[in-house]
N, C-alpha and C positions, 0 to 999 in steps of 0.2 A: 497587624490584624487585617491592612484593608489585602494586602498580598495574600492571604489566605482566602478571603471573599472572591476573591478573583476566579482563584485554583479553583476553587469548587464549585461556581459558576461554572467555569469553563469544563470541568469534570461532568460536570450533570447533564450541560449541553450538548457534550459528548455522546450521551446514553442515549439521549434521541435521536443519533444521526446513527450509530450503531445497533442499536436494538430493532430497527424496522427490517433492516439489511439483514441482523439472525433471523429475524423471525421468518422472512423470505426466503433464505439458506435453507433451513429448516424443514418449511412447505416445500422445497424440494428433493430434497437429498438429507445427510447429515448434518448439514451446516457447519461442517468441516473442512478447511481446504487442507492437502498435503503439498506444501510447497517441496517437498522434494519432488514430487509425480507432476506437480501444477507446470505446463508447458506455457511459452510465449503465445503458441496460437492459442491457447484455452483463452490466458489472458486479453488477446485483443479480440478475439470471442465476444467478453461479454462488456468491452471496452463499443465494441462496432452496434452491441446492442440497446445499446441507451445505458447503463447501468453503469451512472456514474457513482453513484454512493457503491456498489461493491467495490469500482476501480480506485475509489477514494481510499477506502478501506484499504485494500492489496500494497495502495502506494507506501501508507501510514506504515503500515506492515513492516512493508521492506523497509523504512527508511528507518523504523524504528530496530529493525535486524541487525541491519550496517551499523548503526550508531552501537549498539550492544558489543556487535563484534570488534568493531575499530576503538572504541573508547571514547568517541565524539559524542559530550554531551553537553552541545549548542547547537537548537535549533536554527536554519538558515533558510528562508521562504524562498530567496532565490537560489540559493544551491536546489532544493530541492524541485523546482521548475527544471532546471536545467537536468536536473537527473530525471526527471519522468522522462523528460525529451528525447534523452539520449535513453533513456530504455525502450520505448514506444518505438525508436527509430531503429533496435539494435532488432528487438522483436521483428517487428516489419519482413525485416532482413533475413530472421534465424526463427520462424515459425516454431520448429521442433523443440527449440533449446528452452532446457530446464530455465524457469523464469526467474528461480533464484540465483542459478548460475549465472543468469543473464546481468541481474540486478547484482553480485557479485563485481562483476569486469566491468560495471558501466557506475558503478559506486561514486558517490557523491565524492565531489571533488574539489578541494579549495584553493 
């Protein structure tokens, strides 16, 4: 029971760190992103502009992508440190490149 208390704690916690971030999206645009169109430079874009709850989001995103595609389902704090790093740095590097492609070949790694 208390393992359920937890979840939904952290679930609900969750909604308030997401939901300022749509509602932002939103006052802008559709509050959509297309990670197929979303490029590295969009991303460190809005990374260079303070907006770390979107960049938090994008990361969660991808790494919840990866983990979907590959079958990995164990979260790892420091894999995924180390996978922002090497994306941020791949980005840097490849401005144009599709940022899921990017996050694809720089894939969390054990």
């Amino acid at each position: 029971m208390k393992k359920w208390s937890v979840i939904s704690l952290m679930f609900g916690a969750s909604l308030f760190v997401v939901q300022p971030v749509h509602a932002k999206k939103q006052s802008q645009d559709s509050g959509n992103i297309d990670f197929g169109s979303y490029t590295c430079g969009q991303f460190l874009k809005e990374a260079a502009n303070g907006n770390e709850e979107d960049i938090g989001v994008v990361l969660m995103w991808l790494d919840g992508y990866l983990s979907g595609v590959s079958g990995d389902t164990v979260w790892r704090p420091s894999d995924f440190t180390r996978f922002s790093e090497r994306l941020a740095n791949h980005c840097a590097s490849h401005p144009s490149v599709n940022l899921l492609e990017a996050a694809k070949s720089k894939g969390i790694q054990h």
